[in-house]
N, C-alpha and C positions, 0 to 999 in steps of 0.2 A: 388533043390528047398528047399527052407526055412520050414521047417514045423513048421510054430507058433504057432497052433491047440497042437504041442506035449509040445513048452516051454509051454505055458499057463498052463496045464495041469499040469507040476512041478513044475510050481511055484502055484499054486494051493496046490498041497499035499506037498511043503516046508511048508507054513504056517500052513498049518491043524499038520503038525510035532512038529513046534515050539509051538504051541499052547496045544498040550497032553504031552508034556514033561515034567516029573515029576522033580521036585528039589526044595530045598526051596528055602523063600524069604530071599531078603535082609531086612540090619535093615530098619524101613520105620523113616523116619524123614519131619514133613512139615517143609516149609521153609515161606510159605505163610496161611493167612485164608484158602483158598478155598480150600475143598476136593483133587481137581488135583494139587494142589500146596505141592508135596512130593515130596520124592525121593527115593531110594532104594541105599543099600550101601554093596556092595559085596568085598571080599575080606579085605587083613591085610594093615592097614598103609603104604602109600608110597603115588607116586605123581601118578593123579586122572587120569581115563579118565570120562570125562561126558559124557554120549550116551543121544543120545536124540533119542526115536523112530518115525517109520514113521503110515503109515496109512490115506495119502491124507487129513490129517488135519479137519477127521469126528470125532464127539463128540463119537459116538460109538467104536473108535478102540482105547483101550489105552495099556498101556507097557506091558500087558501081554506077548505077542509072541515075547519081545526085553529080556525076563531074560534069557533064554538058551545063547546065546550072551554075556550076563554081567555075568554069574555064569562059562561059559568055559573063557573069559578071567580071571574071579579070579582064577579061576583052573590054568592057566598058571600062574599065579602070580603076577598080574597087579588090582591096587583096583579100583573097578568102583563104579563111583555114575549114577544110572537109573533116569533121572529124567521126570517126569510128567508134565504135562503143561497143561496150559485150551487151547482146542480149538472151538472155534465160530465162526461159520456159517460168514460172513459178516463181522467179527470183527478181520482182524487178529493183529491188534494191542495190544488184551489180552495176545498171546502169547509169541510178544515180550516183553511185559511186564515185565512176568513171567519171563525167560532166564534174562533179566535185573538185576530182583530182586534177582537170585539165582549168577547170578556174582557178583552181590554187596556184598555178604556175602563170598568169596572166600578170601582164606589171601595167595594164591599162584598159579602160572599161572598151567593149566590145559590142557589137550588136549581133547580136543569139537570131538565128533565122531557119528554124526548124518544118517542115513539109510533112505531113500527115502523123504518124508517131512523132516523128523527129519534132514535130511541131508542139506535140506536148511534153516532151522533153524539155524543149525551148522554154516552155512557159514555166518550168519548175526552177528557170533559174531567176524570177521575179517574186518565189514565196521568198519572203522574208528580208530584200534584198530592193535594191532603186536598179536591177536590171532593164537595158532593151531589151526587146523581146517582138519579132515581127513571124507571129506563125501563121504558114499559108495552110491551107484546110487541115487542120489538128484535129485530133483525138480530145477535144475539150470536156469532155465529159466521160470518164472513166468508166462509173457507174452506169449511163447512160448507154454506153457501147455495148460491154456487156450484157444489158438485158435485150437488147438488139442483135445480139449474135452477132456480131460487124465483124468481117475479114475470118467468118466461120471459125464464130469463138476466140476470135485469134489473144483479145485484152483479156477473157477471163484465163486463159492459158497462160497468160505472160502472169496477171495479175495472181497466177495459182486458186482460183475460185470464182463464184461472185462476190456480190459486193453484202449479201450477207454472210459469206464464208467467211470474206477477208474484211471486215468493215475497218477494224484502222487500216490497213494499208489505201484503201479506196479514200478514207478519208484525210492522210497525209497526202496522197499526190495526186487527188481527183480536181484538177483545173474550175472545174464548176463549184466545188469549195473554198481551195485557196485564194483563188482569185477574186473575193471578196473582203474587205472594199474591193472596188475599181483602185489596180495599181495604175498610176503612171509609165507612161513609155510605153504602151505594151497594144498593140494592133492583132487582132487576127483577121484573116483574108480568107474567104469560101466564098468559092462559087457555087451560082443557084443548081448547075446540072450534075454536082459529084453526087458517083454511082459507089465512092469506095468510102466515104465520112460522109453522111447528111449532111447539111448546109443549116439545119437547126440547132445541130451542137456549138456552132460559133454563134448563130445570132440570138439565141438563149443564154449564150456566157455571160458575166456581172461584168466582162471587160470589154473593153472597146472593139468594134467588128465591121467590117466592109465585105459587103458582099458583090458580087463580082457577074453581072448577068451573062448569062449564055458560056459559063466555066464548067469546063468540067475539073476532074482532081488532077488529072496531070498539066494542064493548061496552065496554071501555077506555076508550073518550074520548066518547061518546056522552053528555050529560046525560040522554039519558028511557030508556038501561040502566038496569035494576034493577040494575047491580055500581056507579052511581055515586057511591053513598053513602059505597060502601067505598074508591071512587078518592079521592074527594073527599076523607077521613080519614087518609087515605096518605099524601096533602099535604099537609094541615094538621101533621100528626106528624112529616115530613120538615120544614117549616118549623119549626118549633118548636123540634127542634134545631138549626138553623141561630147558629154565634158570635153573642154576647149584642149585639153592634155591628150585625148583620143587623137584629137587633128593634126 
């Protein structure tokens, strides 16, 4: 028998983890007016990953618990830019906004590596686009979330309905839409024990998915997981093939 009672429980004290870990910050630079419109900049000169963190897209959770992530990839040696975004209740079009605004200023292709919301954030910048795109346990399915009540209503609150309230908006940014064809470049990673995203919403995506045994949701971005090794390899290989101008 599953005991869910015990993942919940560690992915409970992952986050309360990543949350008292001491290390500093990155450089902060805005990109936009708005307070959330920064980013954090870890690591030396080379080609970028952009993490985008998660947190079910409430105004209250921001990159805090996503730098132990950005400061153990600089440590391996890969420069990361953390970046911040507005999120609003009802409005998620501010967000994509923001992502808009901060790829307009990019003078080179980048690999997009977004964690639960942040993850399908991530994935929005492969509509339309030959983006990387490496999300670990995403929101892949917009519509999907919402009839599921995930993170207590948390997507139909951000989304300002369901998905037959808001049905274009679900249908421009719902990952299990857009991401049909299968783009290129584009991985998601869910593990079989997360208690905060189903692990059916990546391996029902039209896009490429690894799933990850004995994961729960924060094991993904944790540096002292035993699955970091394998995060960490994920990146590197997604950087790698990033265009030769990236390198």
């Amino acid at each position: 028998m599953i005991d869910h009672r015990s993942f919940e429980q560690q992915e409970r004290a992952a986050v309360d983890r990543l949350l008292r870990q001491p290390g500093d910050l990155g450089a902060i630079t805005s990109y936009g007016p708005h307070p959330d419109q920064v980013i954090e900049v870890f690591g030396e000169p080379g080609p970028a990953v952009v993490y985008i963190h998660g947190g079910y897209f409430r105004p209250a959770i921001d990159r805090a618990h996503a730098r132990p992530f950005a400061r153990a990839l600089a440590k391996a040696g890969q420069r990361v830019v953390l970046l911040e975004y507005r999120r609003v209740p009802g409005d998620p079009s501010v967000a994509i906004e923001d992502l808009d605004l901060f790829e307009s200023r990019l003078a080179e292709p980048v690999l997009w590596v977004g964690h639960s919301a942040g993850g399908m954030l991530a994935l929005t910048r492969a509509y339309q686009r030959q983006a990387a795109v490496l999300a670990l346990a995403p929101v892949a399915d917009l519509a999907r979330a919402s009839r599921l009540h995930l993170g207590d209503h948390a997507v139909t609150a951000w989304m300002g309905g369901t998905p037959e309230q808001q049905s274009r908006r679900y249908t421009d940014l719902n990952p299990q839409v857009r991401l049909s064809p299968r783009p290129p470049g584009v991985l998601l990673v869910h593990g079989t024990n997360d208690q905060t995203v189903p692990v059916a919403l990546s391996q029902d995506s039209p896009a490429e998915s690894l799933v990850l045994p004995d994961a729960h949701h924060f094991d993904l971005i944790d540096p002292e997981s035993e699955k970091w090794p394998q995060i960490l390899e994920l990146v590197r290989s997604a950087v790698r093939q990033l265009p030769p101008q990236a390198r």
